[in-house]
N, C-alpha and C positions, 0 to 999 in steps of 0.2 A: 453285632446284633443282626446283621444282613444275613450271616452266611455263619450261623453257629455251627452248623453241622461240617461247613468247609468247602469249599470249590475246588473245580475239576477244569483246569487250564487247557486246553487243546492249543497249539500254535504250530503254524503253517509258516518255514520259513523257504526263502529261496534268495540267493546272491543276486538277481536283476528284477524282484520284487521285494513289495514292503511286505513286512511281517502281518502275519492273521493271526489274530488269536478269539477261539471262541469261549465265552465262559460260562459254565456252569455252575449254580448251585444246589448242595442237596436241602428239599424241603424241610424247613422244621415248623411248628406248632403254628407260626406267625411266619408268614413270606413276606411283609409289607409290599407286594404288588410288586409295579414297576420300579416303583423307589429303589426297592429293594436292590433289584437289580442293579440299578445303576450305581447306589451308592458303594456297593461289592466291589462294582466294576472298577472304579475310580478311587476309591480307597481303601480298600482292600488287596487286590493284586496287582495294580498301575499306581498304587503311590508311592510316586518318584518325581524329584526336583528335577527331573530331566521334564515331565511333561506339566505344561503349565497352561496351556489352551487346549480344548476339545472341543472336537465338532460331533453332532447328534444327527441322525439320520434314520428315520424309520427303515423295515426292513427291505419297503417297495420304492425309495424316494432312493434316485441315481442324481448324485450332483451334476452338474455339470464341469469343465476343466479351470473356469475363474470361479470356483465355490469358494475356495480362501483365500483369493486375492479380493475379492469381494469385502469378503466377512472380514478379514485379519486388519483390515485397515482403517475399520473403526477402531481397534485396541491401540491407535497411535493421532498423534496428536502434532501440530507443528508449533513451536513454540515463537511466539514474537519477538522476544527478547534477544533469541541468537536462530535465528531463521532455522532451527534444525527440529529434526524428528524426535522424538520422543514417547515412553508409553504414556499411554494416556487411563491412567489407572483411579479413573473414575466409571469407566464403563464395564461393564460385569459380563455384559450377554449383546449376540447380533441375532436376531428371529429375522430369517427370508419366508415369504408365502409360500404356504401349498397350493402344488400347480400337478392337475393331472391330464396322463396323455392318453387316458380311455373314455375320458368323459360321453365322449358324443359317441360311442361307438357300442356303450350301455347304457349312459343314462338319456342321451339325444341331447342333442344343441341348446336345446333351452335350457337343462339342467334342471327338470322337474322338482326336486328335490333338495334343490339350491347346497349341490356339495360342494361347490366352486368359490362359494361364499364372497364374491367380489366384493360386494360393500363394504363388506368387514377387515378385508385385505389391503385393499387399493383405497380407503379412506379413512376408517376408524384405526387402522394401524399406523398411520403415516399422521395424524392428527397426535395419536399416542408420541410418536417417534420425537416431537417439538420437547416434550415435558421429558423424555427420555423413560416413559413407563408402556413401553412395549410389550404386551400379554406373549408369554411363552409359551408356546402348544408344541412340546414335545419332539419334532424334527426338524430339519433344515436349520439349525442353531449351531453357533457359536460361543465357547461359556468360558471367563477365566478363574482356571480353579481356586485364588485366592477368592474371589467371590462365592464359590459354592462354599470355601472352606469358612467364610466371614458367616452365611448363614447354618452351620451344620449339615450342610449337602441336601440333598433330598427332604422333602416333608412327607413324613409317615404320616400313617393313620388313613390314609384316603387314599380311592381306588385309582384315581387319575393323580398324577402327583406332578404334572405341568404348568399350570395357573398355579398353583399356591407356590411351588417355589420360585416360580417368579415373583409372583408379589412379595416373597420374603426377602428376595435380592431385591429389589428396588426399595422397599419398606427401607432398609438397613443405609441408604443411600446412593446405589450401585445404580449406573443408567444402561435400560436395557435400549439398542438401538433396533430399527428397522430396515431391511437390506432392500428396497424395494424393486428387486429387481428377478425373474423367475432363472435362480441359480441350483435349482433341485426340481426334479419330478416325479411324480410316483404311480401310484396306479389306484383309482376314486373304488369302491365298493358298488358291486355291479347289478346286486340284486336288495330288495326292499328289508328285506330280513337281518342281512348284514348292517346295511343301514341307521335301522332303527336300532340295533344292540349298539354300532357304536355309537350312538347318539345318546343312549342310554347312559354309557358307560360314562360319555363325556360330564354327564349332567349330573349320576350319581357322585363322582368325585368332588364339583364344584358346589355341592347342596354337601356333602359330607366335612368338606371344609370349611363352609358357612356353621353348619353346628360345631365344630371343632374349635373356629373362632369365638363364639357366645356358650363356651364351657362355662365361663363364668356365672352367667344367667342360666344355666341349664343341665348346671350338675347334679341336682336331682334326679335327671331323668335319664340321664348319660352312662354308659355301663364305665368302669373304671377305665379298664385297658383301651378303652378309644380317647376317653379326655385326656392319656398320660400318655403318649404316644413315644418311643424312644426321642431325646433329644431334643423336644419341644420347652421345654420349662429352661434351658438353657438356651435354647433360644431368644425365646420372651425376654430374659435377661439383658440378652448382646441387644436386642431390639431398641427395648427402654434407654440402655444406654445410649443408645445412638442417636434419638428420638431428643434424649437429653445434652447432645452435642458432645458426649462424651465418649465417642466408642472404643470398644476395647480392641487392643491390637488383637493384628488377625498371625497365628502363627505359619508364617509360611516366608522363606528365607529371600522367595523373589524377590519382596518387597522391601525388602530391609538391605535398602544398597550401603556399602559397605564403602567405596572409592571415596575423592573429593571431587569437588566439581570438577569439571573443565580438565576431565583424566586425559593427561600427555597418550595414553595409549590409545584413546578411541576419542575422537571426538566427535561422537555421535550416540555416548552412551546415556545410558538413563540418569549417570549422575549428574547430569547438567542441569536438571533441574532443583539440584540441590539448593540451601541459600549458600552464599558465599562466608559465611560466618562461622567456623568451625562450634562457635559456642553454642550456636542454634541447632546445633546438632546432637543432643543430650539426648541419652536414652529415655526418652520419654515414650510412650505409647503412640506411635507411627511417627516418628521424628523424622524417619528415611524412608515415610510411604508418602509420595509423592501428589497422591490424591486423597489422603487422608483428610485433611482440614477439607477438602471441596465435598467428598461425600461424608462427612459431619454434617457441612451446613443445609447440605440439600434432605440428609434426614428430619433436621430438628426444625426445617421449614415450613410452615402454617401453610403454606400455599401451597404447597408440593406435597405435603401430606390431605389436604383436602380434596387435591386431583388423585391422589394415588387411591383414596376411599373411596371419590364417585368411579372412578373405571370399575375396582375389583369388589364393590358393591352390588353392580348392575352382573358382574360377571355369576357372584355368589349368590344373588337371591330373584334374579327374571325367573329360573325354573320354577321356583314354587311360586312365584307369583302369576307366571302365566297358566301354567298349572289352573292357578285358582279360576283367574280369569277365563280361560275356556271351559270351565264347570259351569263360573256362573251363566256364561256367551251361551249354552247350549241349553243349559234348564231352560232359562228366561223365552230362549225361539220356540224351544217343545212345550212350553206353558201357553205360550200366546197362539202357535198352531193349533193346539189341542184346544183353543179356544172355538174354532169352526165348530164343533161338535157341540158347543155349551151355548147357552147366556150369554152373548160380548160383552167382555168388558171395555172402559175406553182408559187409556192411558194418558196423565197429564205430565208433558215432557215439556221442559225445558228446553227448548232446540238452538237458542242460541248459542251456548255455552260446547256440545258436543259438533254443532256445523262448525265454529272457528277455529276448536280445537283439531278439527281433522283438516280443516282446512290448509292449518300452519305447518302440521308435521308429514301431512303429504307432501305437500310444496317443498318441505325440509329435505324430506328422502328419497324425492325425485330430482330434484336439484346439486343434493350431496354424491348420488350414486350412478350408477351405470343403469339404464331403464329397465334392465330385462333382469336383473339380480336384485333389484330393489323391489321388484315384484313378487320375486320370490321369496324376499328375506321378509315380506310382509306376510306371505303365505304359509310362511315357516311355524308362525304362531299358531297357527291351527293344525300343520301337516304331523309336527311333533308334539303337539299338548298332549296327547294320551303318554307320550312316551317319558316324560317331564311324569307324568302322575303316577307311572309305575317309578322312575328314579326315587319321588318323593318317599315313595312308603319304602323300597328296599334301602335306600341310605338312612332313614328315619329305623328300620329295623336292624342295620350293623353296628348304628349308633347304640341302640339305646336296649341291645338284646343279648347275649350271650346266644351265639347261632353257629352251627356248627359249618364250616368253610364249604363252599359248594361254588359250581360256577356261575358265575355273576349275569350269563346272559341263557341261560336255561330258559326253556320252552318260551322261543322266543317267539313262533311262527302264534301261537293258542295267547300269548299274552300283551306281543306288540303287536301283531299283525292285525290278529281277527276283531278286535274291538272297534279300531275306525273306520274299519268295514262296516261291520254293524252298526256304529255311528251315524255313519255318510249315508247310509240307504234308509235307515229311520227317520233320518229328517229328511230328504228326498220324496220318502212315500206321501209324510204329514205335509211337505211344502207342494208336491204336487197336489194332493188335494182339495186342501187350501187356497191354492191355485186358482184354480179349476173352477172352485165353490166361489169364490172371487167377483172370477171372468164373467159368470154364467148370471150373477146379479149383482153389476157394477154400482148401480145407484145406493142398492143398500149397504154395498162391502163400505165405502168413503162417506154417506149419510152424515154421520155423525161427526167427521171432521171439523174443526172449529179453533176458534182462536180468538181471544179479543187485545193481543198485544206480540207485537214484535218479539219477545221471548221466550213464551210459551206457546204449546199446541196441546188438543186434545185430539186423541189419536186413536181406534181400535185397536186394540189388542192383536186383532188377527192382522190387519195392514204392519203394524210393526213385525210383528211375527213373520210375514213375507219377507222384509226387509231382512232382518235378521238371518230367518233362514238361507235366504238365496247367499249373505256376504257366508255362512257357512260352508255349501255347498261349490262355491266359486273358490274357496280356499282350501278346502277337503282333496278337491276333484285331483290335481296329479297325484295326490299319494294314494286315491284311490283307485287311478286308470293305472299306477304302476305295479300295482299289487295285483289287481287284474291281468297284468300281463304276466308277469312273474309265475303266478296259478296255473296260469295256462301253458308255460312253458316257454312263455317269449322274453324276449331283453324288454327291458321297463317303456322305451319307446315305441314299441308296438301300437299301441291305443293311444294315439298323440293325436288330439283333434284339432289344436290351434295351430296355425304355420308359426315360425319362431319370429325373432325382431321385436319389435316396441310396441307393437297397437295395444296389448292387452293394459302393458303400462302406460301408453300416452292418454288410455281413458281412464285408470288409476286417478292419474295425473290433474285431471279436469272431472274426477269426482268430487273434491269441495267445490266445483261450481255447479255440479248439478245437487250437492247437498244442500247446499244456500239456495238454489231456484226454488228447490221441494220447499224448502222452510218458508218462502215468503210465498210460493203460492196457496201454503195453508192460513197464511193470516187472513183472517173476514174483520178487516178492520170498520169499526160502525159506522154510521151513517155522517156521524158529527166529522168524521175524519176526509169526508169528500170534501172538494172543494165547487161549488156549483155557483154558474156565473150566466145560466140560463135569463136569456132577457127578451127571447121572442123566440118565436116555436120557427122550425124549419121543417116541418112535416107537411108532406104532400099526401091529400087522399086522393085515389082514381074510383070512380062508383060505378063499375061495370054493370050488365045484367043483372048477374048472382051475388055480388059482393061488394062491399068497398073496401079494398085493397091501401096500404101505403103506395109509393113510390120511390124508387129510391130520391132523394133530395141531396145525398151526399159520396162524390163520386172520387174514388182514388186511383186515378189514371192511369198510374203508372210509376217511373218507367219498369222496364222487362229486367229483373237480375238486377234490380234495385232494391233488396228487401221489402219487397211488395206481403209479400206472405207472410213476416216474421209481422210488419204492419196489420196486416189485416186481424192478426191469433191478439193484438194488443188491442187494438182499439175494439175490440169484440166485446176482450175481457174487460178492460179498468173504462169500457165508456158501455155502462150499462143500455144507454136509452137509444142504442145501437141495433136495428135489426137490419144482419147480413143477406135478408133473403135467401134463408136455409132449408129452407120446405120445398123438397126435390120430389118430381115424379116418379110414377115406377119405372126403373132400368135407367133411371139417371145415374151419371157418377158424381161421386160427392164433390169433385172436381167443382162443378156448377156450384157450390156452396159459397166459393169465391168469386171466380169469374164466369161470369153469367154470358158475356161478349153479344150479346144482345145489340148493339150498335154498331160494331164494326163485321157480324159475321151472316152475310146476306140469309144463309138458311135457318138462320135462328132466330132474326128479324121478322121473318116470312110467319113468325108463329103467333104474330101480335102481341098486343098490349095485355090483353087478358093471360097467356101464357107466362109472361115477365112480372107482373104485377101476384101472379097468383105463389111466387117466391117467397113472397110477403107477407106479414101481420094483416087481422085485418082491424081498420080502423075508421071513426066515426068524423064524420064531414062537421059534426055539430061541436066535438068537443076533443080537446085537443089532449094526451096524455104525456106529452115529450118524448115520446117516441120518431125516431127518424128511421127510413131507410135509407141504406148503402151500398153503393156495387163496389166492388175491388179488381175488375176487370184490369188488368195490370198492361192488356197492349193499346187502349184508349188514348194513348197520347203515342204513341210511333204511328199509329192510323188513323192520326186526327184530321184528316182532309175530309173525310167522308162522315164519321162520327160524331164531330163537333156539328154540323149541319146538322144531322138528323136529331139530333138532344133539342138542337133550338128551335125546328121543327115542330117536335112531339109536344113539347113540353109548353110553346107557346099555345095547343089547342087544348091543354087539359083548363080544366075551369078555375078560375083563382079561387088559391086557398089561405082561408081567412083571412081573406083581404088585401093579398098579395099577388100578382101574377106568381104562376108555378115556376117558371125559369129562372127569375128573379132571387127564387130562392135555391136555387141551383149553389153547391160547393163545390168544388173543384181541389184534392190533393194532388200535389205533384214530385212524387221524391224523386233527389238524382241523385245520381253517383257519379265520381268520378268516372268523367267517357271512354278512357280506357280500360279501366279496372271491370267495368261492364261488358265490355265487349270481349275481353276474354272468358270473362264467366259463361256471357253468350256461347261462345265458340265451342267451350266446353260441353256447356249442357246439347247444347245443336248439334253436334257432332253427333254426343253419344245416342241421338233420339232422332237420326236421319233428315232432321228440318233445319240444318245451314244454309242460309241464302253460297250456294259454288258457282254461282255467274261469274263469268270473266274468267273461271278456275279450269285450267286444263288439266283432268283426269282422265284416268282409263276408266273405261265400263265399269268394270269391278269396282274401283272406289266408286264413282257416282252410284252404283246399287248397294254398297253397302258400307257408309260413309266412320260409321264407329269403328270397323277393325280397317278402315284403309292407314297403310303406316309412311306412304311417302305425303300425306296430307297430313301437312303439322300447321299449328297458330303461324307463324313468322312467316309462312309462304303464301297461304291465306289472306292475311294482314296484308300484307303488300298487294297480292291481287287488286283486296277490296279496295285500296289505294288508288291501285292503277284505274279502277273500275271508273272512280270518284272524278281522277281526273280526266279520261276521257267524255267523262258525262260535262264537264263546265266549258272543253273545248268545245263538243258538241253544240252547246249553248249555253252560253256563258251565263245570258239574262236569268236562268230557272233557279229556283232554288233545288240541290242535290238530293232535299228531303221535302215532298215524297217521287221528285221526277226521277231520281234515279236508283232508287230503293227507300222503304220504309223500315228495313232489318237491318242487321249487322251493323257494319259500318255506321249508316244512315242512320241508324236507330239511337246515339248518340248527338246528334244536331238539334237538341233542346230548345235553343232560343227560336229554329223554326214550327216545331210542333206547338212549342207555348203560343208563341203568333197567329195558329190559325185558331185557337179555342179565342183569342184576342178577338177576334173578325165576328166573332156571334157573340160573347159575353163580357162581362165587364171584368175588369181588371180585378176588381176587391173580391169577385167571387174567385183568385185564385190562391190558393196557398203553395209555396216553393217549399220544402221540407229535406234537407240536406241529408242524407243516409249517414255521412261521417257525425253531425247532432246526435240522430236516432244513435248511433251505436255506442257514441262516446256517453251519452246521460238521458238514456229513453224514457224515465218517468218524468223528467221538467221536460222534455220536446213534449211527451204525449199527455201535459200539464196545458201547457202552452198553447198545442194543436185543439185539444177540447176545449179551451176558451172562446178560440176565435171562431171553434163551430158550433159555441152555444150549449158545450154538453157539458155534464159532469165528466171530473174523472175520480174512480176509486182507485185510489193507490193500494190493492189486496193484494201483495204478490210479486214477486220478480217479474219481471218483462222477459218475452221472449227476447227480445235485443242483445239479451246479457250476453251471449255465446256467441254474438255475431262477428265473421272477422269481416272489415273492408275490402279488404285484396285478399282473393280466390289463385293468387299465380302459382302457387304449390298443392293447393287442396285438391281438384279433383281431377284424373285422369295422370298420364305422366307427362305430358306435355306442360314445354313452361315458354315463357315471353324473353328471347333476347334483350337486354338492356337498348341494343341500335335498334330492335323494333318499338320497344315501349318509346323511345328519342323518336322517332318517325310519326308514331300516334300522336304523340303531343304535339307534334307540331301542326300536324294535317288539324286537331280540335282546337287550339289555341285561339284562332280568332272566331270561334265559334264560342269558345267558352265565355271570349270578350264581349260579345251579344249578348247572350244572356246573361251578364251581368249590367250590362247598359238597359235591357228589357225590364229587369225589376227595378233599377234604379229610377227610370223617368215614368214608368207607371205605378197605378195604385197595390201594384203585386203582392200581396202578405209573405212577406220571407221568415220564417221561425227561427229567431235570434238567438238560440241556443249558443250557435259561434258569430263569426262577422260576416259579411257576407263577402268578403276578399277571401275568405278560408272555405267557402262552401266544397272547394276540389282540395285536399291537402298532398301534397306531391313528397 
């Protein structure tokens, strides 16, 4: 049935090489594909009890010289019973990965186009490999022909004939192994055209098989000669039997050993696994196949047939489901884009449900895979869905049509190429518009945003629509900058805008944290859900000339590279009755929004009370709204010598308010971090922005004038300087404290128990709050629960907290410097009886510590 009309042998022989033989056949009515081929090959003019294993190799894939010491040694087994070698004539097939050696030379290093398919290789195959149902793709394979010969060799009727006949060898009981080891390589497909027909091709065979399997359900619609393909209906037979625990022997002489056990002439033959009972050796249907009873039981097994359905399930029907799935992914963006031009609709989404979910199986696939292959096997879903919906309709058409045979990948450049061109630049033009129209009126694009419960949102149409588009666009973009190149004449890497490596995936990676931030920053949970514990007002009015202005009343010191800012975007948000003093002059930077440094920065003191105050709300002397102001000035406690004066100062001349001295009601926040962990961030950020305290630091010119590209100036030499710095200042004079006589930065800037001491010297202890950054980062809605009690505010829980993304330790994050382990031992010990201070400082005074953790754990090591 392969080769009716007959084959045309060519054979190449020579005495100091193996024999070639190439084979042809002449076409008849029906080729059945590749099948065809091979089955020709192998039985038809090679069947012979002489060859009983074969190796497959495409025509660009060169083994390497251990290919079948590799592969050959799954077909054997050692037996326990008598320590010896034997077949192991349960395993059918060995599949080693496709590994090619042009990748990067067409496609580029990153594999735009994910042909390398790591994830699939190096995890989902090797997962397979446990249960013994390893997916065949057609080279780099080892097959024993009593296996092919158990399922009728090849599976007709479909244009890819790889995946189905494996699954019919494993179905029947046969275990396919995996070689995981790169023992073949061949050469990847270099330009986008080639690409996408073989992608095609892949997809048409695996959707032609999926209908071929649900003949049953679908013989109405089925032309004859596809549901009755040679050899299938006897297949189905040998299946059921086997399924039935009953399989039928397989005709093939290898297997029917003939010897007794324990042959005087080899002892090392395959009859040793015979039983020792001559009587047990009755001609019965595999009495002398050796694996016979083990692939029975592993056919007619519940649970091995339940794994064998979910793999060759997912293999048989993702194309037309993804298929589906980026039809629907693409209407739904271009419906919601095309919304800019209409009416806005608003959409009510369920967001809980699609954040966890994306949460779990990112996490899944970043964690199972290789970064940069998992990103692209994510990407894959959209770069081949056009290609998936051409397979649909022409497998769907050989199936179900009487068509006259034509080549399977014809007008590929007008039917795979050009459409997700067209695609990608259609929702590109709508999404930059949309964009655009957006940006240009923020207030009204999000307006309508709302929520009155943790699981639902109400959303625009056009906001989602951005979303939507841009995950299109981001996953469109290499098949469409390689087809770009391709057009023009260049290798597919030409138009490569990202550098290669992980970044694209390690934000993958930490998109269900920023899905879950979006989701809770859209909840407006109501009123009844604050918890307010307001019991006396902390607002200060100043009544200038022109105005009456707040004050700030509520001051968060500090420290520097403390999460000062991540604080400041939280208690903005979730403590309403907060005003930051964000009313900036003209050619102010919004910088001042935060730290205003009004106390510690002599020229911006110099501007008075009326310039400071005019940051502010304004508010009435008679009648109080619960309104406070706040500075977040984050260096007010490393330059509290001078600062702390001046607060008690000012504040003791403004007029008491309602009834209270102004200072009196003075707050004080104080977040620390652990003092090393900060002083590296310090070093970090100061370097890159020229403002490192380098006293004590001997540079050349060059580095001191341009301290970010100086490269013999690293943390660890640094570090030690400011060390060295430390100790000459206490021989100097031992009596001083090191902060602020011998610096108020770097180093210095660390010595908390002195800085908290001098605001000590003007205020009272209960006006200060300690706020541990490891708190904040570990459970920032109960600290900044916590924090707003004891400052008399509400807080609304509306939202994730910035904290959520916060890490403690900066020692790999920014720049490429990092902290010796014997420098970080040296820090700690220079801070250690310092850190003793300040916990003996809150201990014997009235200090508010936020009890989030204990206060022994405030620094966690």
């Amino acid at each position: 049935e392969a080769a009716p009309q007959g084959s045309r042998v060519v054979e190449f022989k020579h005495e100091s090489l193996p024999t070639v033989r190439q084979i042809g056949r002449r076409r008849a009515k029906e080729s059945h594909f590749k099948g065809g081929n091979l089955n020709n090959a192998i039985f038809n003019v090679l069947d012979s009890e002489q060859f009983q294993y074969y190796a497959f190799l495409d025509c660009d894939m060169a083994p390497t010289p251990d290919f079948l010491q590799l592969s050959m040694s799954q077909f054997f087994k050692l037996d326990a019973a008598t320590n010896k070698w034997i077949p192991n004539w349960e395993v059918g097939m060995t599949q080693a990965p496709q590994c090619f050696n042009n990748l990067a030379e067409t496609n580029g290093d990153d594999d735009p186009l994910f042909q390398q398919t790591d994830v699939y290789w190096r995890r989902t195959m090797a997962h397979l490999d446990h249960w013994g149902l390893v997916h065949y793709y057609g080279t780099n394979v080892v097959m024993f022909k009593p296996a092919l010969e158990d399922i009728l060799g090849w599976q007709y009727g479909v244009l890819s004939e790889d995946t189905p006949t494996g699954a019919n060898l494993t179905s029947m009981g046969w275990k396919a192994l995996y070689i995981d080891q790169e023992i073949a390589t061949g050469m990847v497909k270099d330009t986008v055209v080639d690409t996408l027909s073989q992608r095609k091709r892949w997809a048409i065979g695996n959707i032609m098989w999926g209908l071929l399997k649900s003949r049953n359900y679908l013989r109405c619609l089925l032309t004859n000669d596809f549901a009755n393909p040679p050899f299938y209906d006897e297949y189905l037979e040998r299946e059921t039997a086997a399924m039935a625990g009953e399989s039928m022997p397989i005709p093939n002489k290898c297997l029917a050993l003939a010897g007794a056990r324990m042959s005087g002439n080899d002892d090392f033959s395959p009859e040793d696994a015979l039983p020792q009972e001559e009587s047990l050796l009755a001609e019965s249907p595999g009495s002398r196949d050796v694996g016979y009873e083990l692939r029975n039981k592993r056919a007619s097994s519940g649970w091995n047939r339940f794994m064998w359905g979910w793999s060759y399930w997912h293999v048989t029907w993702s194309n037309p489901i993804n298929g589906y799935w980026f039809v629907a992914y693409v209407a739904a963006a271009m419906y919601m884009l095309l919304e800019t031009f209409f009416a806005k609709d608003i959409v009510e989404l369920n967001v809980l449900y699609p954040a966890i979910h994306f949460a779990v199986t990112t996490t899944i696939l970043f964690v199972i895979g290789p970064q940069s292959t998992m990103w692209r096997g994510c990407q894959d879903r959209f770069a081949f869905a056009w290609v998936r919906l051409m397979a649909i309709f022409d497998s769907c058409e050989k199936a179900m049509k009487e068509v006259k045979a034509a080549p399977w990948n014809s007008s590929a450049y007008m039917e795979l190429m050009a459409p997700p061109i067209v695609i990608f630049l259609s929702v590109l033009g709508l999404w930059s518009y949309s964009f655009a129209n957006c940006a240009l009126d923020y207030q009204t694009c999000v307006e309508d945003v709302s929520s009155d419960s943790y699981v639902s949102a109400k959303i625009p149409t056009q906001v989602m629509g951005l979303f939507l588009g841009a995950v299109i666009l981001v996953s469109m973009f290499p098949l469409f900058r390689c087809s770009m190149s391709n057009i023009m004449g260049y290798p597919m890497y030409k138009f490569r805008v990202l550098p290669g490596g992980a970044t694209i995936p390690y934000f993958l990676a930490v998109a269900p944290v920023l899905i879950l931030g979006s989701m809770y920053m859209l909840m407006v949970v109501s009123d009844s859900a604050s918890t307010s514990t307001t019991s006396y007002s902390s607002q200060i009015c100043v009544v200038s000339e022109s105005s009456q202005n707040l004050a700030p009343s509520v001051f968060v010191l500090g420290c520097s590279k403390c999460a000062t800012t991540s604080l400041y975007q939280d208690m903005t948000t979730h403590m309403p009755q907060i005003d930051a003093g964000t009313h900036l002059g003209s050619n102010e930077s919004s910088v001042m929004e935060k730290d205003k440094h009004f106390f510690d920065e002599e020229d911006v003191y110099s501007q008075g009370w009326s310039w400071y105050t005019s940051r502010y709300s304004n508010c009435s002397t008679d009648e109080d709204d619960g309104t406070v102001g706040a500075d977040f000035t984050e260096t007010y406690l490393e330059s509290g010598a001078m600062t702390a004066r001046k607060m008690k100062a000012d504040y003791a001349q403004v007029a008491p308010s309602h009834g209270e001295e102004a200072y009196l009601k003075l707050k004080f926040v104080v977040m620390l971090r652990d003092p090393v962990d900060r002083l590296f961030s310090y070093y970090q950020s100061a370097k890159a922005d020229n403002t490192l305290d380098i006293e004590g630091c001997d540079l050349s010119t060059k580095c001191e004038e341009d301290l970010s590209s100086c490269t013999t100036l690293t943390f660890d030499s640094w570090a030690y300087d400011q060390v060295e710095r430390a100790s000459a200042c206490e021989k100097a004079d031992s009596s001083a404290d090191l902060w602020p006589s011998c610096g108020d930065t770097g180093l210095f800037g660390g010595l908390y128990s002195q800085q908290i001491e001098e605001y000590l010297t003007f205020f009272n202890a209960s006006q200060i709050a300690v706020v541990p950054m490891e708190a904040y980062t570990s459970d920032a809605p109960q600290l900044l629960d916590n924090l707003a009690s004891w400052l008399g505010l509400d807080f609304v829980r509306d939202g994730m907290t910035v904290a959520a993304d916060l890490s403690t330790s900066e020692e790999t994050s920014a720049g490429s410097d990092e902290m010796a382990s014997s420098t970080r031992s040296m820090l700690g010990s220079f801070y250690e009886p310092y850190v003793k201070d300040l916990y003996d400082v809150i201990s014997r005074t009235d200090i508010t510590f936020i009890d989030i953790i204990s206060l022994q754990d405030i620094f966690r090591r």
